[in-house]
N, CA, C and O of each residue as an XYZ file, in Angstrom:
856
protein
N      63.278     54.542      2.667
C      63.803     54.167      1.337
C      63.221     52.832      0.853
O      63.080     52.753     -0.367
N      62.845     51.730      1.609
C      62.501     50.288      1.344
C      60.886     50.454      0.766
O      60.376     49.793     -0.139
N      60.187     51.648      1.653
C      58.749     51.731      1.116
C      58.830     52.328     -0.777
O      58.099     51.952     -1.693
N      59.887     53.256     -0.831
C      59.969     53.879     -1.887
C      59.907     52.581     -2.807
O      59.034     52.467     -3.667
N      60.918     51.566     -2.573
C      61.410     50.632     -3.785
C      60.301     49.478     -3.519
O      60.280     48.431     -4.167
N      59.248     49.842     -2.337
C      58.502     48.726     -2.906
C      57.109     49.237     -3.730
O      56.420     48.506     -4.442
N      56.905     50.431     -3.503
C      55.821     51.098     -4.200
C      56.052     50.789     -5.713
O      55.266     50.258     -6.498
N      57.655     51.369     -5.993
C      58.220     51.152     -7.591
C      57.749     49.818     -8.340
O      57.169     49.536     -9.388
N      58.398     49.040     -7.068
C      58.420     47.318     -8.048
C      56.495     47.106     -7.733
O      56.004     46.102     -8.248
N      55.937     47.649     -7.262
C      54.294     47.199     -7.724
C      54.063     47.920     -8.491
O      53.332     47.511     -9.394
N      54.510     49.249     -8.552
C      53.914     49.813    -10.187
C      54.308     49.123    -11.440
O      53.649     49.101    -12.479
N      55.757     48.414    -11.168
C      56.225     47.877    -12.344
C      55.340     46.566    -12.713
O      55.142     46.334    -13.905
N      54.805     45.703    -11.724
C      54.140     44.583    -11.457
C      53.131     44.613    -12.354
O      52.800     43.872    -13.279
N      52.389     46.375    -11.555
C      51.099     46.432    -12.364
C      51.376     46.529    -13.855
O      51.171     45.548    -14.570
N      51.781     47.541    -14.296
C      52.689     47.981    -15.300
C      52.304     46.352    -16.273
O      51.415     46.152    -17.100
N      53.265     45.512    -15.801
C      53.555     44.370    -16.583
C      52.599     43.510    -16.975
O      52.489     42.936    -18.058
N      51.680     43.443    -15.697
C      50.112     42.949    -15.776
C      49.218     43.194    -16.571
O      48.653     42.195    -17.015
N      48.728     44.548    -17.069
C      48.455     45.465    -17.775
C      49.013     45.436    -19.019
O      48.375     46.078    -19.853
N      50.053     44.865    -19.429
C      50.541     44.754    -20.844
C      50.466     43.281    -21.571
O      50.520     43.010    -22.770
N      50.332     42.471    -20.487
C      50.237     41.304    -20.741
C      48.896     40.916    -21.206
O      48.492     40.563    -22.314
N      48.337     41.064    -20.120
C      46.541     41.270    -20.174
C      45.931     41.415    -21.413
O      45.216     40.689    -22.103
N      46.549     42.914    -21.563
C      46.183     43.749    -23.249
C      46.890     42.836    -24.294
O      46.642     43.170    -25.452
N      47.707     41.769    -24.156
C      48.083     41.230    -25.486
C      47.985     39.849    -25.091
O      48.480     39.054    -25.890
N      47.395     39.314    -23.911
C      47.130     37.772    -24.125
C      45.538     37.826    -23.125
O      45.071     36.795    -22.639
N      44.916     39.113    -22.967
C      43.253     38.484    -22.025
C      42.537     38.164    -22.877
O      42.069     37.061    -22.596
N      42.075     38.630    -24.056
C      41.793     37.697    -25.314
C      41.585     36.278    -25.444
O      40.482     35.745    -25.570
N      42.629     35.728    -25.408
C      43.027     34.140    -25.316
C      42.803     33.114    -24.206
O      42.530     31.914    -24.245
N      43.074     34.266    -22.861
C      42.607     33.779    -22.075
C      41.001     33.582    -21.104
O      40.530     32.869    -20.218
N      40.711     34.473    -21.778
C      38.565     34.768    -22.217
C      38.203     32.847    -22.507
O      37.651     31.897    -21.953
N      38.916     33.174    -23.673
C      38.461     32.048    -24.906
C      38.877     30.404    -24.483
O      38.191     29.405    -24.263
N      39.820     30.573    -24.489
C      40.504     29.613    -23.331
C      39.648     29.143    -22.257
O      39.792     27.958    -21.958
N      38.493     30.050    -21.392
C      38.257     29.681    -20.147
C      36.925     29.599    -21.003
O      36.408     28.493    -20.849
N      36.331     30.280    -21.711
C      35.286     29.734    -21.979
C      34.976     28.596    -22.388
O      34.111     27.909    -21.845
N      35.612     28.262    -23.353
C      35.832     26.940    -24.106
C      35.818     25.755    -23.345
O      35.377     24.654    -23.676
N      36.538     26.223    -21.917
C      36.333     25.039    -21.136
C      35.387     24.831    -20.124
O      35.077     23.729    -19.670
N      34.958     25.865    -19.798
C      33.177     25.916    -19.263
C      32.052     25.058    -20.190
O      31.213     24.219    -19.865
N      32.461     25.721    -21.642
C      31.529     25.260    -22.682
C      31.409     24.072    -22.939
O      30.331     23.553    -23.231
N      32.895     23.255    -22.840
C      33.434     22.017    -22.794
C      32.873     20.934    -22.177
O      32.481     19.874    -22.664
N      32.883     21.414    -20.789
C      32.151     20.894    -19.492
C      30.238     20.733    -19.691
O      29.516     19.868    -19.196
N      29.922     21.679    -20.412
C      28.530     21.801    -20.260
C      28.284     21.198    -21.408
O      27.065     21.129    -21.567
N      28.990     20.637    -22.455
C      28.308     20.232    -23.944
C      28.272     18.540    -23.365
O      27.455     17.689    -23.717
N      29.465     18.352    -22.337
C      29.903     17.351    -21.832
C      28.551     16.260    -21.136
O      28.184     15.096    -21.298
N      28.161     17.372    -20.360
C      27.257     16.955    -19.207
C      25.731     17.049    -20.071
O      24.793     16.337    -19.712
N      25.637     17.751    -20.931
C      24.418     17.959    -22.285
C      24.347     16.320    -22.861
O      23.353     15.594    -22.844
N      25.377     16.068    -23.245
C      25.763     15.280    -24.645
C      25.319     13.545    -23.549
O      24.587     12.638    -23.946
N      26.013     13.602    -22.265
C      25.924     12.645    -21.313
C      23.781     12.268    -20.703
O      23.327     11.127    -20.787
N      23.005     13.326    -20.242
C      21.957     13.578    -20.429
C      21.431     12.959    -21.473
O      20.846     11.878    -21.403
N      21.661     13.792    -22.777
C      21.109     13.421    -23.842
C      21.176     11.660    -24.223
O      20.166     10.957    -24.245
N      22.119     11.316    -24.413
C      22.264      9.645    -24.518
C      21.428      9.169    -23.525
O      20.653      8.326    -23.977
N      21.285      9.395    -22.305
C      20.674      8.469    -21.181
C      19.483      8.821    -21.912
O      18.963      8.023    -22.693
N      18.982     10.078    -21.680
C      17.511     10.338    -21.978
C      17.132      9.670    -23.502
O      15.945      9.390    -23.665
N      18.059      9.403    -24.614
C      17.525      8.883    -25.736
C      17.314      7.528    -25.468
O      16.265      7.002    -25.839
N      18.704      6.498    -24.501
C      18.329      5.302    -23.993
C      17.388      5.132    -23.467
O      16.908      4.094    -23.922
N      16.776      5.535    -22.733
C      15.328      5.267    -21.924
C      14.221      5.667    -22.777
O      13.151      5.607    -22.172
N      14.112      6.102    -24.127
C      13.106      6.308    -24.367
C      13.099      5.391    -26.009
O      12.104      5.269    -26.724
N      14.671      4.766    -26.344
C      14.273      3.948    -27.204
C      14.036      2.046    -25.644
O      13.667      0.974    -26.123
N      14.239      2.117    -24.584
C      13.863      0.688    -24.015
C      12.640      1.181    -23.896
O      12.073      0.516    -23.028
N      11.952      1.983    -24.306
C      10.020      1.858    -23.233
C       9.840      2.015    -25.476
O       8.670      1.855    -25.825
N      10.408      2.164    -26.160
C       9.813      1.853    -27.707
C      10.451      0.705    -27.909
O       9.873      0.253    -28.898
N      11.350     -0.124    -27.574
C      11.584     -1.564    -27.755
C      10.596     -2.522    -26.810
O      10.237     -3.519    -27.437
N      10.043     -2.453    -25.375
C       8.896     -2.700    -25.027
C       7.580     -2.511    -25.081
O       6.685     -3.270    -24.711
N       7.506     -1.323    -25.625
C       5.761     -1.399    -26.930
C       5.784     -1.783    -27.998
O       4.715     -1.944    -28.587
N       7.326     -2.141    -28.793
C       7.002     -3.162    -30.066
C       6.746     -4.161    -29.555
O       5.818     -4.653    -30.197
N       7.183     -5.169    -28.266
C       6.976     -6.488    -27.789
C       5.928     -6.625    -27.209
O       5.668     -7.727    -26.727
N       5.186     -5.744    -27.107
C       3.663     -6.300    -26.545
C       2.880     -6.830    -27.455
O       1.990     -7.499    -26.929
N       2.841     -6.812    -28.561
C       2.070     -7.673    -29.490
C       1.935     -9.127    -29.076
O       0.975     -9.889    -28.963
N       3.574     -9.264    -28.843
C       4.207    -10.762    -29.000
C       3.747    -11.230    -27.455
O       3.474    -12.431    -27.438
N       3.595    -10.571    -26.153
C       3.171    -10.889    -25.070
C       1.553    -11.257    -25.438
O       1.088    -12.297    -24.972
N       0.774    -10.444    -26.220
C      -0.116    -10.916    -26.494
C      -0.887    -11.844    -27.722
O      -2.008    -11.693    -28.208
N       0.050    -12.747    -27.987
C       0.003    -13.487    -28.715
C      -0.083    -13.278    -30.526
O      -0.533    -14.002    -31.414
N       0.464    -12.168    -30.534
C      -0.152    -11.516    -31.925
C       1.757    -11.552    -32.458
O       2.525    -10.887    -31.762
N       2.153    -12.097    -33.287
C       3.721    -12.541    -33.300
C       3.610    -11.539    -34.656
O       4.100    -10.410    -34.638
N       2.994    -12.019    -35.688
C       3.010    -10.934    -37.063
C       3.047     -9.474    -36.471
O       3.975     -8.718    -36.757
N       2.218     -9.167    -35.801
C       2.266     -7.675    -35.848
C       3.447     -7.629    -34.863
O       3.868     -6.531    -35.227
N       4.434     -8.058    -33.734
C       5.182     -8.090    -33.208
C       6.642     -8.213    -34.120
O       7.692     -7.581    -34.000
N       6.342     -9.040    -34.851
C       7.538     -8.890    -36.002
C       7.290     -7.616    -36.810
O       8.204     -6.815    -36.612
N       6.493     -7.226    -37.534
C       6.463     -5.989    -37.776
C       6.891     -4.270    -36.992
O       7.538     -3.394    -37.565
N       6.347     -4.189    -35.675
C       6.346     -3.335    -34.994
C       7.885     -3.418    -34.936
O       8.361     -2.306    -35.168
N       9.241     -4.773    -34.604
C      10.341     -4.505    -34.397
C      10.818     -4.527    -35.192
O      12.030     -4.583    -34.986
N      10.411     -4.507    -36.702
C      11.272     -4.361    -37.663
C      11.457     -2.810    -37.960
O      12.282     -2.004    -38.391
N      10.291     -2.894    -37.505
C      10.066     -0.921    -37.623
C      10.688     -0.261    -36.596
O      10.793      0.964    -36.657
N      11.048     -0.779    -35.811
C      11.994     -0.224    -34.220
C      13.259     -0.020    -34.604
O      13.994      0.940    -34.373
N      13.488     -1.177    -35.319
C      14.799     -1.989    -35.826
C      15.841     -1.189    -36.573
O      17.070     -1.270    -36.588
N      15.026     -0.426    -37.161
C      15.249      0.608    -38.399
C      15.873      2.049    -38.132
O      16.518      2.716    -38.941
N      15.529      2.397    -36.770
C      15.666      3.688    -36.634
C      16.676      3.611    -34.839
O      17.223      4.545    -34.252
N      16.589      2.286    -34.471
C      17.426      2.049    -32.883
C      18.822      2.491    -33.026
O      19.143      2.674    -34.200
N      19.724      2.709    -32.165
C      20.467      2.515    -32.218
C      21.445      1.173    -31.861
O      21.079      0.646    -30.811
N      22.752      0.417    -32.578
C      22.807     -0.663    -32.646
C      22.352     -1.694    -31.804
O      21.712     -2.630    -32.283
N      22.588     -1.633    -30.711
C      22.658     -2.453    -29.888
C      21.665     -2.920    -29.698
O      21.484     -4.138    -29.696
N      20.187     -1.481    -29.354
C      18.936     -1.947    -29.245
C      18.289     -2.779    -31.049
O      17.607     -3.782    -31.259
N      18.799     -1.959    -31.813
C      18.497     -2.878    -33.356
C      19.073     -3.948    -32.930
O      18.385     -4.621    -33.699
N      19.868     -4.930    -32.276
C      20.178     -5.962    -32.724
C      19.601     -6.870    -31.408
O      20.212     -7.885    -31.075
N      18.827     -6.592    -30.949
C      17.896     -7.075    -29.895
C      16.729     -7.351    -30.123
O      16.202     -8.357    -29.648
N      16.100     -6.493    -30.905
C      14.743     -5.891    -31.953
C      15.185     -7.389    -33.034
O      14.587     -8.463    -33.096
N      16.068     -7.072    -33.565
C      16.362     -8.418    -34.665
C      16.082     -9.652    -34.490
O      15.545    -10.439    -35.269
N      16.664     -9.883    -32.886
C      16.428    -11.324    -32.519
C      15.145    -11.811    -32.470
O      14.670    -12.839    -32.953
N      14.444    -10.565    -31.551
C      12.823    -10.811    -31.035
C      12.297    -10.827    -32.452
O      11.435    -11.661    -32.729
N      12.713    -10.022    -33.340
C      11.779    -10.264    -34.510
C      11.698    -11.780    -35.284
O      10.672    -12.300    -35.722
N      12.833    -12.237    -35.316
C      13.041    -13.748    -36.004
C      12.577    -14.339    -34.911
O      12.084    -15.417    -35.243
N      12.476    -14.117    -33.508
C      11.514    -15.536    -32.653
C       9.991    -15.239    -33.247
O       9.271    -16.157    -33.642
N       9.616    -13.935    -33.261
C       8.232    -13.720    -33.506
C       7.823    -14.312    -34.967
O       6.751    -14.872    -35.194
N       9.011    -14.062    -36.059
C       8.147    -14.799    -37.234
C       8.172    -15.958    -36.962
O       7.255    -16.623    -37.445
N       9.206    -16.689    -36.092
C       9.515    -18.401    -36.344
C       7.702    -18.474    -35.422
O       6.617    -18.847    -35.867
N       7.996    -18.068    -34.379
C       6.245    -18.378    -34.380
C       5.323    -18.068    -34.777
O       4.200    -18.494    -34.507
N       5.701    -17.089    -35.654
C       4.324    -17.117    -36.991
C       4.139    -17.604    -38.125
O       3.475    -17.254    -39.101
N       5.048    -18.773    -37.810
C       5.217    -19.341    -39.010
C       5.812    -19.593    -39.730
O       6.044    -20.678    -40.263
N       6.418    -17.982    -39.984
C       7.342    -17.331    -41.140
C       8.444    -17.958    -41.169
O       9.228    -17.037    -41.397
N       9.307    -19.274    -41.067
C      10.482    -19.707    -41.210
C      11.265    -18.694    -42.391
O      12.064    -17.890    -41.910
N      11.111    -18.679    -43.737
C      11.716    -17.673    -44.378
C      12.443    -16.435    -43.860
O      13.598    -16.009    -43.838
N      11.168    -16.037    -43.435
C      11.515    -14.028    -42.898
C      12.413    -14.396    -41.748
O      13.284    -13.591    -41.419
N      12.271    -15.649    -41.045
C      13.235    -15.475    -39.779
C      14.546    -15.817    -39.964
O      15.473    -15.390    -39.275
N      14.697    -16.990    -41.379
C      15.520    -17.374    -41.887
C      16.594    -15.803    -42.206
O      17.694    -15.650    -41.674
N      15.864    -14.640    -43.304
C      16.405    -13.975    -43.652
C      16.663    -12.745    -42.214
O      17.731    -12.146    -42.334
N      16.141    -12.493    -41.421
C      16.484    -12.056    -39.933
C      17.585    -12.537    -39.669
O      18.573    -11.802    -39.713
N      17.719    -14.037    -39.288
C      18.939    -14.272    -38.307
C      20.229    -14.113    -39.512
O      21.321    -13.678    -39.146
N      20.017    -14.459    -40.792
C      20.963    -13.785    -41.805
C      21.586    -12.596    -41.526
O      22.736    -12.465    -41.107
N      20.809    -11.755    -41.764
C      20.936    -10.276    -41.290
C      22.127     -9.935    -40.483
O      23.060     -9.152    -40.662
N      21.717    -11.010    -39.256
C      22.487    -10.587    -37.903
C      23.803    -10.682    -37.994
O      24.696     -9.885    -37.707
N      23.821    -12.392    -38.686
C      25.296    -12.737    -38.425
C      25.857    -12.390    -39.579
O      26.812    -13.161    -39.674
N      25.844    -11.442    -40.864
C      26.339    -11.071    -41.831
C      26.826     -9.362    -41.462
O      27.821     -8.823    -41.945
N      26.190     -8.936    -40.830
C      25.952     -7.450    -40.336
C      26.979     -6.731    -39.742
O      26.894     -6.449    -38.547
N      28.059     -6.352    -40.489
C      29.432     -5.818    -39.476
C      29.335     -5.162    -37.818
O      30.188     -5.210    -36.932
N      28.057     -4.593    -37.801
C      27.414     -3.538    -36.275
C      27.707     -4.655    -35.785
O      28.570     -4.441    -34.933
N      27.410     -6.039    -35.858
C      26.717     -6.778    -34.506
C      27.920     -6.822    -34.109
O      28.727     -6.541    -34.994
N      28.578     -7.196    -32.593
C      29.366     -7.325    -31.968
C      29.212     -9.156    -32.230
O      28.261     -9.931    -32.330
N      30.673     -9.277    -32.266
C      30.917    -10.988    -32.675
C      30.089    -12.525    -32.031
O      29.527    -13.407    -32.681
N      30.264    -12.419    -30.686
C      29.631    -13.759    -30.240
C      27.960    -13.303    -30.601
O      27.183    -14.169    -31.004
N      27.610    -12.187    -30.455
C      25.828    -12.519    -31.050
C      26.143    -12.735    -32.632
O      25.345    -13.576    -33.045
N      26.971    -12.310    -33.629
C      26.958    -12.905    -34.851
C      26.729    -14.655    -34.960
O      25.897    -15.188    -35.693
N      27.464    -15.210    -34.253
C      27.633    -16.420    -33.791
C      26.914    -17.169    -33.408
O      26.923    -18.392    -33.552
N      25.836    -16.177    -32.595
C      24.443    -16.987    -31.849
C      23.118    -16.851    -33.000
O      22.197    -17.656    -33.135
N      23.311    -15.770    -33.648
C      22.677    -15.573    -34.803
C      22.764    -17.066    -35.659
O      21.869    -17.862    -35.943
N      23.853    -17.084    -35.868
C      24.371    -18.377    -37.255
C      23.819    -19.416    -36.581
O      22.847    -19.943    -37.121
N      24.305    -19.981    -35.214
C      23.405    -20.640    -34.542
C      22.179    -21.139    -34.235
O      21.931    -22.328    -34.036
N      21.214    -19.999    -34.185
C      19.640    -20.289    -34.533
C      19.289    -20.413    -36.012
O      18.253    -21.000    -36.323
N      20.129    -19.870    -36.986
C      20.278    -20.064    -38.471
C      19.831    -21.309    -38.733
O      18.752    -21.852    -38.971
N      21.580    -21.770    -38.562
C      21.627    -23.539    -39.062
C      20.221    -24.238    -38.670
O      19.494    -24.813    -39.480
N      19.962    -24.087    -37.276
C      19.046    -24.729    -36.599
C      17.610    -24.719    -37.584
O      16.858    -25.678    -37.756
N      17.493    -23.511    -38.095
C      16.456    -23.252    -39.258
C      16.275    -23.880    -40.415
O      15.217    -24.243    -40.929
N      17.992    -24.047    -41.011
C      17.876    -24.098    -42.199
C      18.303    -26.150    -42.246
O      18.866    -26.825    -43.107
N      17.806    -26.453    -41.134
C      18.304    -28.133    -40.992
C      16.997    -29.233    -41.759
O      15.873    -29.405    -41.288
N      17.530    -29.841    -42.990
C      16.596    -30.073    -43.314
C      16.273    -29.913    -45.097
O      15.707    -30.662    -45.893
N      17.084    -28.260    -45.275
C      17.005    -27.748    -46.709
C      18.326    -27.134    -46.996
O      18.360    -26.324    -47.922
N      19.114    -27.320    -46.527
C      20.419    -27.018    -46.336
C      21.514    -28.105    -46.541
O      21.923    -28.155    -45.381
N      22.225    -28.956    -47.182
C      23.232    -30.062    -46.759
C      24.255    -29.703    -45.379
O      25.027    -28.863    -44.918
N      23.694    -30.864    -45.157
C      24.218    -31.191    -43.044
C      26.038    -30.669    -43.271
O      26.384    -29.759    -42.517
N      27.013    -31.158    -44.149
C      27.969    -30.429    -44.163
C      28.763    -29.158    -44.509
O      29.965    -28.896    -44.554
N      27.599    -28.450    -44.743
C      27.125    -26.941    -45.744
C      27.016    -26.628    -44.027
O      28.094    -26.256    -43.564
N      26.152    -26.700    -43.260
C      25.618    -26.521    -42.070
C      26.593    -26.572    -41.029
O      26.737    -25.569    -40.331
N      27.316    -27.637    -40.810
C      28.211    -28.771    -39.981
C      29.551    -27.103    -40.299
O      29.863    -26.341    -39.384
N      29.821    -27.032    -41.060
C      31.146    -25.846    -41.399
C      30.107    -24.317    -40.860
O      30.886    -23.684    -40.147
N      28.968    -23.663    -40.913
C      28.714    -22.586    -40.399
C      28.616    -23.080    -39.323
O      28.917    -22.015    -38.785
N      28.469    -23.733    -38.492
C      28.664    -24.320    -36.994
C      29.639    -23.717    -36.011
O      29.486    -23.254    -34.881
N      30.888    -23.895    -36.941
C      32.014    -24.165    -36.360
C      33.094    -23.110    -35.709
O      34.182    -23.412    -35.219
N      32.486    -21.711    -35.834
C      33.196    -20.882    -35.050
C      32.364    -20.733    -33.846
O      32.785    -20.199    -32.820
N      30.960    -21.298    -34.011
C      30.726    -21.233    -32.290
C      30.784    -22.253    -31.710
O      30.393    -22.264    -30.542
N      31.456    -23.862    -32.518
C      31.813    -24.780    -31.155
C      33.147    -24.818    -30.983
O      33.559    -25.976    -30.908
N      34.236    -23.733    -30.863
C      35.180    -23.123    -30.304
C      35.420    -23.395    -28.870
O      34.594    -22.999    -28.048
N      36.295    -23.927    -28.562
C      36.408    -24.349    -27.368
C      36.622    -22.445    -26.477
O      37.465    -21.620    -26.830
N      35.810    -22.289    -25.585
C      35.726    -21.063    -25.414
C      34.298    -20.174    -26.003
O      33.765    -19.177    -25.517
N      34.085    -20.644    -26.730
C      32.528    -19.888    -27.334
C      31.542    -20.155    -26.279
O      31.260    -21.157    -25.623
N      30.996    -18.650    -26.331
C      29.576    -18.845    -25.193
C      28.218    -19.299    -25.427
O      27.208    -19.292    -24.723
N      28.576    -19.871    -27.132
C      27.522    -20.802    -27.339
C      27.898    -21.956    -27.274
O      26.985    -22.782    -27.259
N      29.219    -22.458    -27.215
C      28.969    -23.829    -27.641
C      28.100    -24.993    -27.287
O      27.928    -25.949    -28.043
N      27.553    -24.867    -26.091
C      26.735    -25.894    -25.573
C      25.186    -25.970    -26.512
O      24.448    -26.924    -26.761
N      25.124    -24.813    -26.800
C      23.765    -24.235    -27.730
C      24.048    -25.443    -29.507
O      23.308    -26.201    -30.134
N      25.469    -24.997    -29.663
C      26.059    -25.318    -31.266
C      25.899    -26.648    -31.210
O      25.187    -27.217    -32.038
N      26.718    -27.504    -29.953
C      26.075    -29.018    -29.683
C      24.924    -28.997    -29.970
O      24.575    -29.212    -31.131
N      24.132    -28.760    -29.092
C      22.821    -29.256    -29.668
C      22.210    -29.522    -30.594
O      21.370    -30.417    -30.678
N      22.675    -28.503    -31.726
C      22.503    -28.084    -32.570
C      23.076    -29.150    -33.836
O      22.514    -29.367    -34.909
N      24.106    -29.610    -33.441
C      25.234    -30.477    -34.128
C      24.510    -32.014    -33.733
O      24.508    -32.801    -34.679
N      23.961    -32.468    -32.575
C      23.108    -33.560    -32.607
C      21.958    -33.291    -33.049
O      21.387    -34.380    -32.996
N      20.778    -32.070    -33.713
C      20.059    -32.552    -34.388
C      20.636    -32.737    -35.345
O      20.607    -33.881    -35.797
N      21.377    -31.730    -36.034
C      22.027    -32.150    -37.832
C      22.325    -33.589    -37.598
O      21.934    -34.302    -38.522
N      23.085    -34.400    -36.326
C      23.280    -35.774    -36.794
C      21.959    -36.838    -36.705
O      21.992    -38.065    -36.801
N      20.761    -35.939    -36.486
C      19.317    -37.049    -36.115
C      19.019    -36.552    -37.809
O      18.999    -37.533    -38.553
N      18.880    -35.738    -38.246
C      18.527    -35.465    -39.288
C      19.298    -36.326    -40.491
O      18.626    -36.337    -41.522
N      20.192    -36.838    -40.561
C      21.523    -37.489    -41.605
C      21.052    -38.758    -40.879
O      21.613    -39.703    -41.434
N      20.223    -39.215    -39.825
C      20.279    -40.884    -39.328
C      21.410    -41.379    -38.436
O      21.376    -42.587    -38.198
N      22.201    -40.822    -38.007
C      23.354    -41.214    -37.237
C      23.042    -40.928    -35.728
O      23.469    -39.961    -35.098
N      22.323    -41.809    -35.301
C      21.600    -42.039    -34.389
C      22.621    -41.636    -32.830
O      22.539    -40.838    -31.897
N      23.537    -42.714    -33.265
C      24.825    -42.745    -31.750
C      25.761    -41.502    -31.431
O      26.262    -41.077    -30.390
N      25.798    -40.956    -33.212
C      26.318    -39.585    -32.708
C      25.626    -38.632    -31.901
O      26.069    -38.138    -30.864
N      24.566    -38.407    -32.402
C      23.580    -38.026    -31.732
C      23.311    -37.824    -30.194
O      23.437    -36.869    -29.428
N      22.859    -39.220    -30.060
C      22.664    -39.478    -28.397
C      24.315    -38.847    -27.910
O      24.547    -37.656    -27.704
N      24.980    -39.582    -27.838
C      26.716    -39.096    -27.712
C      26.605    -37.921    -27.281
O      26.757    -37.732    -26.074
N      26.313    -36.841    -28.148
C      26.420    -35.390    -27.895
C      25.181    -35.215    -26.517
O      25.295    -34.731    -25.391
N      24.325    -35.685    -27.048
C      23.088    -35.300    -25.659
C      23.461    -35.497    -24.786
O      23.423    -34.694    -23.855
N      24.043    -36.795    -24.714
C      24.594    -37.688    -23.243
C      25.203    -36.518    -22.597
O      24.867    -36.113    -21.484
N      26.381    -35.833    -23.553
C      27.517    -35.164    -23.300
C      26.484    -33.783    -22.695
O      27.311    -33.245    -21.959
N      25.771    -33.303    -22.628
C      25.249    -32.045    -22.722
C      24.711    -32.424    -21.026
O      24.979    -31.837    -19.978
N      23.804    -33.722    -21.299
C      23.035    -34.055    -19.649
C      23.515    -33.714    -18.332
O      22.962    -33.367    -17.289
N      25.146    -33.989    -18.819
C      26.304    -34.093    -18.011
C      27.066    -32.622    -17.351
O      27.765    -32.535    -16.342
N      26.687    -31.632    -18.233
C      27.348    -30.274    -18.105
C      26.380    -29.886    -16.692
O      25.190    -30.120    -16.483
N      27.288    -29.280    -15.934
C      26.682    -28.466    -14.996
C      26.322    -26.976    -15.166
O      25.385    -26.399    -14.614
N      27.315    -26.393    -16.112
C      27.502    -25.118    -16.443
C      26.909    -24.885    -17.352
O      27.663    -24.297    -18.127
N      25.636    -25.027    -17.902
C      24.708    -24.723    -19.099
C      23.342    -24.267    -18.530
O      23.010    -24.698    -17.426
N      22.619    -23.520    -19.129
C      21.363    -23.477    -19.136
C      20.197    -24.721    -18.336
O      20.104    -25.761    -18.988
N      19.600    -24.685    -17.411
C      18.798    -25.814    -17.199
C      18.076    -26.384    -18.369
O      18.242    -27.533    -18.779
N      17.125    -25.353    -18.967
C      16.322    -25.648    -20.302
C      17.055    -26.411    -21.364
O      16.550    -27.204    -22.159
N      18.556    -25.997    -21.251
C      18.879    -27.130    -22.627
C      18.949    -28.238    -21.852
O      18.403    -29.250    -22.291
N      19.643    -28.300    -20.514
C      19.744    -29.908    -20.143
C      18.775    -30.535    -20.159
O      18.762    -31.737    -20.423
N      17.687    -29.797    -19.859
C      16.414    -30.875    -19.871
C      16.025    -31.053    -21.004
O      15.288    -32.034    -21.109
N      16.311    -30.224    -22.373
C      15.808    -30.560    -23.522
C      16.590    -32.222    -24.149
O      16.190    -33.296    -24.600
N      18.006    -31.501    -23.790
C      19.106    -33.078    -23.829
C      18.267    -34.464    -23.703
O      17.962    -35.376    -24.472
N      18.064    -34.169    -22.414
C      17.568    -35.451    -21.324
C      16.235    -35.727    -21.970
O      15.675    -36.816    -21.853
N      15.945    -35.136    -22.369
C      14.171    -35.562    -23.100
C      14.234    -35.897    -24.542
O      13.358    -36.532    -25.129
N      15.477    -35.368    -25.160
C      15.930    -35.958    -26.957
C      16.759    -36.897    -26.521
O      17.282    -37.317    -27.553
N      17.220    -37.512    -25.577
C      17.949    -38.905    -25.320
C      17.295    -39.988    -25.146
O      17.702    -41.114    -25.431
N      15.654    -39.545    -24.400
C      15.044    -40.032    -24.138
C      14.058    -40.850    -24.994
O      13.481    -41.923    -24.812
N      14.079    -39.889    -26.058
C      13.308    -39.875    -27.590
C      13.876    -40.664    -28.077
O      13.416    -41.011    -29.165
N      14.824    -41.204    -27.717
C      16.312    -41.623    -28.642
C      16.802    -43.387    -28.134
O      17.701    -44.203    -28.332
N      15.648    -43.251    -27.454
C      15.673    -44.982    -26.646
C      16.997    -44.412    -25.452
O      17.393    -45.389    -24.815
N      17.582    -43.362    -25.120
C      18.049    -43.651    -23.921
C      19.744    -43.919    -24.210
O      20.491    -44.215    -23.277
């Protein structure tokens, strides 16, 4: 009798399986595909980015060979043309190299309107806006009024900014430029002294202090 009632309840099993199937395997097809498909657009889409990254860094290092070889115009050109079509991050790398390449070609203007660019540019992520304005001022010292200058300064000598040691510097030429000699040195002094900076600026410090009678 127990075999009888268990044969029953698997026909009913099947039975139920079979009805279910027919009104939800449909969904569940689609369902499983979707997430196969999911997985593979996943691992596509992941590929694809790497493979586009590596092939805009080897076209951001053949625009800079100009500039390795001393040719800065056509180096500013080649990354403006990089510049254009990168995606942000690499455009705003391309930007920088391009305003060093005109400043050494000369071009103060074009680099002028470059580092503009940067720090006006909603894409850029904030502290390079900052370092942008930074090499700016530094540009525009000279044709600019020092307190016109002295105020774009001032969100990167923020106590906490990862330029500020850069913005000093920057803030003792504006005060060699206006004649205020002691402010000047003051700030250098102050810079000689940092351990936590760049070697190249300290020694630049130590050699404009030096300029500076000391």
């Amino acid at each position: 009798m127990a075999d009888i009632f268990r044969e029953v309840d698997e026909e009913l099993q099947q039975e139920r399986a079979a009805k279910l199937w027919s009104k939800y395997g449909g969904w569940v097809i689609a369902v499983s595909l979707a997430i196969v498909l999911g997985v593979a657009g996943n691992v596509f889409w992941t590929n694809y980015k790497a493979d586009a990254r590596a092939e805009q860094a080897a076209a951001l290092e053949s625009a800079l060979i100009p500039l390795a070889e001393d040719r800065p115009e056509a180096a500013a050109t080649a990354l403006d043309q990089f510049a254009g079509d990168a995606d942000t991050g690499y455009a705003m790398v391309a930007r920088f190299q391009e305003a060093a390449a005109q400043v050494k070609a000369g071009d103060v203007d074009g680099a002028t309107s470059t580092y503009q660019a940067i720090a006006t540019d909603s894409a850029t992520p904030e502290p390079y806006g900052d370092l942008a304005t930074v090499k700016l001022v530094r540009l525009k010292i000279g044709s600019t009024p020092a307190a016109e200058l002295t105020e774009m300064l001032a969100p990167a000598m923020e106590e906490g900014s990862p330029w500020r040691p850069l913005a000093r510097e920057v803030e003792a030429m504006l005060a060699i430029s206006t004649g205020d000699i002691d402010t000047a040195r003051a700030i250098l002094l102050e810079l000689t002294q940092q351990t936590d900076i760049p070697n190249s600026l300290r020694t630049r410090a130590t050699e404009l202090v030096a300029a500076l009678g000391g």
